[in-house]
C-alpha positions, 0 to 999 in steps of 0.5 A, spaced: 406 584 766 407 577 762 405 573 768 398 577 768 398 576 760 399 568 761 393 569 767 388 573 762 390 568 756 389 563 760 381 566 763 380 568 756 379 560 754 376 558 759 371 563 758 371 561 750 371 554 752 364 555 756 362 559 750 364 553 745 360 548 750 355 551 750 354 549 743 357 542 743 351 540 748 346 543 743 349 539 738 349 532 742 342 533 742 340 534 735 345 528 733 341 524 738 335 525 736 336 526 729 336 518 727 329 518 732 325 523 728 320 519 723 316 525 721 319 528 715 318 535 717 322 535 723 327 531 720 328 536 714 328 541 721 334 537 725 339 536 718 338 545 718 340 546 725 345 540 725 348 543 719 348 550 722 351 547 729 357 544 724 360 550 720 359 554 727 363 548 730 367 549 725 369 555 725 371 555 732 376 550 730 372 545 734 372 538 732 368 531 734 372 525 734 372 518 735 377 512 736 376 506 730 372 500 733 378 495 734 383 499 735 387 500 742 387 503 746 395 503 749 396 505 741 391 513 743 392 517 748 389 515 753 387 522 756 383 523 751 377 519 752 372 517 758 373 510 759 368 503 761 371 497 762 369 490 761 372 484 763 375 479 758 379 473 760 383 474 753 389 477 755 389 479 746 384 483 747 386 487 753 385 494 751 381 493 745 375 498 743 369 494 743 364 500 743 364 508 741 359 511 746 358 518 745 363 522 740 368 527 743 370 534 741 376 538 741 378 545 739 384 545 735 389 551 736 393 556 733 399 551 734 395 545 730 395 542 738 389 542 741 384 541 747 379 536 749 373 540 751 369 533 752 373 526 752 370 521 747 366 515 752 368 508 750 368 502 752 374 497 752 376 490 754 380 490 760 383 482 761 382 479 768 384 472 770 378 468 771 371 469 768 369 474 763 364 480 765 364 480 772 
């Protein structure tokens, strides 16, 4: 009996993580075409529906995150986040973040752990002997 609770608990999440992901991307695209909208209307339209996507996010316990721009990487756990590399021949910048590419979400358990339902893609310095940006 309590192999099969862990069984359903664990078919349960992935069923409400598919739920969650479904909202995530809906919120992705309003934030991505939020700052492109010049006409007033529209804008005033994406700030309603990004504000309602937000208190629903919220609600499940999902969170949007991201990593400070200079920071480190060995300093994170690196599992969180989707990685791409450019080279430096700096070995002090090895594994600094130079760039955030798109914000990563997570939910947040009852245990105040969580999950990463999406990593956040970051780009990182990677020393390599030799020339920079090969």
């Amino acid at each position: 009996d309590l192999e099969i609770k862990r069984l359903k608990k664990g078919y349960d999440s992935e069923i409400y993580k598919k739920f969650l992901m479904r909202f995530i991307r809906v919120n992705q695209i309003v934030n991505d075409n939020i700052k492109d909208i010049d006409n007033d209307t529209e804008s005033k339209l994406l700030n309603r529906i990004k504000l309602r996507l937000d208190d629903a996010l919220e609600e499940c316990n999902v969170e949007s995150f991201e990593p400070s721009i200079g920071s480190n990487i060995k300093d994170l756990n690196s599992d969180d986040f989707e990685l791409i590399t450019e080279n430096t021949t700096d070995n002090f910048n090895d594994g600094e973040i130079i760039e955030v590419i798109e914000e990563g979400y997570k939910l947040i358990t009852s245990d105040n752990q969580y999950n990463v339902l999406i990593p956040t893609k970051i780009k990182i310095y990677k020393y390599t002997e030799g020339n920079s940006n090969v």
